[in-house]
C-alpha positions in Angstrom: 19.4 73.4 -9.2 16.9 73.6 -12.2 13.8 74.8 -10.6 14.5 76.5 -7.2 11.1 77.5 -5.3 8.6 77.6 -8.3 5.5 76.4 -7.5 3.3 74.6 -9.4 0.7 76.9 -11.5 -1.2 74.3 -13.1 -2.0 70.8 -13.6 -2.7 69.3 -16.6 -4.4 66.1 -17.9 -4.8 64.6 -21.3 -8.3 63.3 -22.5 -10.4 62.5 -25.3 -12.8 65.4 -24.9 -12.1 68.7 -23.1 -15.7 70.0 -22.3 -17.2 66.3 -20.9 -13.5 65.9 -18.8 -14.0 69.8 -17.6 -17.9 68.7 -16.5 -17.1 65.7 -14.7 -14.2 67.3 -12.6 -16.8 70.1 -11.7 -18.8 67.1 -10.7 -16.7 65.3 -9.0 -14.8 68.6 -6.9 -16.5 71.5 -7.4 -13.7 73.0 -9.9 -14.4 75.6 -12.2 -15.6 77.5 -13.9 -13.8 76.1 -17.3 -13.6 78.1 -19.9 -12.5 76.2 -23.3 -10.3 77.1 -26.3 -11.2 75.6 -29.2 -8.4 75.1 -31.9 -5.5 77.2 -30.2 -3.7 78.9 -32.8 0.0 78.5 -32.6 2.4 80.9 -34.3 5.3 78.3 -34.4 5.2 74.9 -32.7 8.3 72.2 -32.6 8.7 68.8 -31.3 12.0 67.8 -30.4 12.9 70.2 -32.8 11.0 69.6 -35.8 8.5 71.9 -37.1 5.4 70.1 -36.5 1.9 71.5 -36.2 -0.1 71.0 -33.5 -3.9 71.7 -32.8 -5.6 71.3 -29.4 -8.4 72.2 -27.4 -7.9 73.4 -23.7 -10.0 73.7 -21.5 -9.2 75.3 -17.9 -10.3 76.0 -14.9 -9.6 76.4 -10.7 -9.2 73.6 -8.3 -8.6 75.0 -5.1 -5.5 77.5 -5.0 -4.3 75.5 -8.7 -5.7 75.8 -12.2 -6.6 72.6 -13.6 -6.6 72.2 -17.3 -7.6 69.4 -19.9 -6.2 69.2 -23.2 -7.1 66.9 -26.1 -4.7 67.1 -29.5 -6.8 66.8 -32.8 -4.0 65.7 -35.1 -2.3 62.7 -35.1 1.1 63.9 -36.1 4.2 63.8 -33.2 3.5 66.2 -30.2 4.6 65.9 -26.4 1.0 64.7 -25.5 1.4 62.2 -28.3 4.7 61.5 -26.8 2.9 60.2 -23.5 -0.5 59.0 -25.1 -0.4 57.6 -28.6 -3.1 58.4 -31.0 -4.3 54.7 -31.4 -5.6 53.7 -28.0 -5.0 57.0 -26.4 -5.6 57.1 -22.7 -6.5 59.8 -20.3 -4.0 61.2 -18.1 -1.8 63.7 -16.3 0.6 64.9 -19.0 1.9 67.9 -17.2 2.5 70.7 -14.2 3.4 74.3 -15.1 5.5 76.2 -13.7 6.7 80.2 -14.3 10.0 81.3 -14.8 11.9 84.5 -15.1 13.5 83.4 -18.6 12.3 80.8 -21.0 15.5 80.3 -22.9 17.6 79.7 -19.9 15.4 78.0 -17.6 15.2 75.7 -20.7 19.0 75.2 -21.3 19.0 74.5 -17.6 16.9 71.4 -18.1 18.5 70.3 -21.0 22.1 70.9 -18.6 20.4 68.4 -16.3 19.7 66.2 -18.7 16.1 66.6 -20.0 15.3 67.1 -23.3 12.7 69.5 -24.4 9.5 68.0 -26.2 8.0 70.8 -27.2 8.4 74.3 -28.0 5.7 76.5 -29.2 4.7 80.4 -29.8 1.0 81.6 -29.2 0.2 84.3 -31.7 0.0 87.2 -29.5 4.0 85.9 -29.2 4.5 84.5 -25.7 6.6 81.0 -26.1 6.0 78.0 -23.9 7.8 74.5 -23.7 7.4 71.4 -22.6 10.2 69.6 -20.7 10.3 65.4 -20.9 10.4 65.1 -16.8 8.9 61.2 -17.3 11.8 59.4 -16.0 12.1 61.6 -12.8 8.4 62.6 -12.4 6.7 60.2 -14.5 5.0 63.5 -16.2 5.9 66.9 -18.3 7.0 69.8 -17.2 5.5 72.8 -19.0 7.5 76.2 -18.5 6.1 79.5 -19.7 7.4 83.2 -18.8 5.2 85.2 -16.3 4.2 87.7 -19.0 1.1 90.1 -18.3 -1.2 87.9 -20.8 -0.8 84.8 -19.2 -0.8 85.9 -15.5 -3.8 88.2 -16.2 -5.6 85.4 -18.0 -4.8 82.9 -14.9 -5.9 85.4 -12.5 -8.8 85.7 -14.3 -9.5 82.1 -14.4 -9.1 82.4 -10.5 -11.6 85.4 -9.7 -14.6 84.0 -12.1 -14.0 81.1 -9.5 -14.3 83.3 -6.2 -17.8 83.3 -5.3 -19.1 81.3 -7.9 -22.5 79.7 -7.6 -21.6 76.4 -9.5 -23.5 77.6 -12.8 -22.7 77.1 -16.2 -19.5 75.2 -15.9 -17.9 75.2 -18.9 -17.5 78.1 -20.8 -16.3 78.8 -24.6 -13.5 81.6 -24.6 -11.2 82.6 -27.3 -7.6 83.5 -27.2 -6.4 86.1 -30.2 
C-alpha cells in the first residue's frame, strides 16, 4: 500500500491568475482568508528529472477543515502544472491534493514501486523538499507529497486560525515565504 490513512491536506487548482481565482472562491464559499506568494523562490526544482526552473505564484487559503490553494506558473518552460495544462490555451483546473508523509524519499520510491513516476521535485529555500507524483491515470490529478516539518505545518495552521472567526474582510492577502 502507497499511502495508508493520509488524509488529504490541501487541494489545489491551476489558474490564470491567483488573487482573482482566490476572490471568486471567497465569493462563491466563504473560503479564506488567502494569503498570496508572489514568485516562490525555489532552491532546486526538477521535472522528471531535469533541472528546470520553475516560478509560480500561490495563493492559499481554508475551505472548511482543507486548505485550498491556487497556483498559476509564469514560465513557459516544462513543469507538472504544464504537464496537465499547456501554456498555449491553458485551462483552469484541479492539478493536485497534498498529502504528509513521515519520509519524502521513501514515500516517493513507493510511488514510483507502484508505478507512478514523479513529475516534480523541488527544494524551498528555507530547505524543506516537496514532489509531485503523476497520479492522472488513477486519479485523473497530481499528488503532491511534502514532509510534516515545523515550517510547513506551522504555516498551514496558521492559514487555518486567521480563518477561525474571520469576519470575511480583506480576502486576499500578500505574504512572503524566506
Amino acid at each position: 500500500m502507497v499511502a495508508p490513512n493520509l488524509p488529504i491536506r490541501q487541494i489545489a487548482y491551476f489558474c490564470a491568475d491567483v488573487r482573482d481565482s482566490a476572490a471568486r472562491h471567497h465569493a462563491r464559499f466563504g473560503s479564506g482568508p488567502f494569503f498570496v506568494a508572489d514568485n516562490i523562490a525555489l532552491r532546486h526544482s526538477r521535472h522528471r528529472g531535469v533541472d528546470a526552473p520553475l516560478d509560480h505564484s500561490s495563493a492559499y487559503g481554508q475551505w472548511g477543515d482543507v486548505m485550498v490553494e491556487f497556483v498559476q506558473q509564469h514560465n513557459d518552460g516544462p513543469s507538472a502544472f504544464r504537464d496537465m495544462y499547456p501554456a498555449q490555451g491553458a485551462r483552469f483546473g484541479l492539478h493536485h491534493v497534498a498529502v504528509f508523509v513521515d519520509d519524502l524519499p521513501t514515500a516517493m520510491g513507493a510511488w514510483q514501486d507502484a508505478g507512478h513516476d514523479i513529475a516534480f521535485y523541488g527544494e524551498m529555500n528555507d530547505g524543506f523538499g516537496f514532489a509531485f507524483v503523476d497520479t492522472r491515470d488513477v486519479y485523473g490529478h497530481m499528488v503532491e507529497l511534502y514532509e510534516g516539518r515545523e515550517q510547513l505545518t506551522g504555516f498551514y495552521d496558521f492559514v487555518r486560525r486567521s480563518a477561525q472567526n474571520w469576519d470575511g474582510s480583506d480576502p486576499v492577502r500578500p505574504i512572503r515565504f524566506k
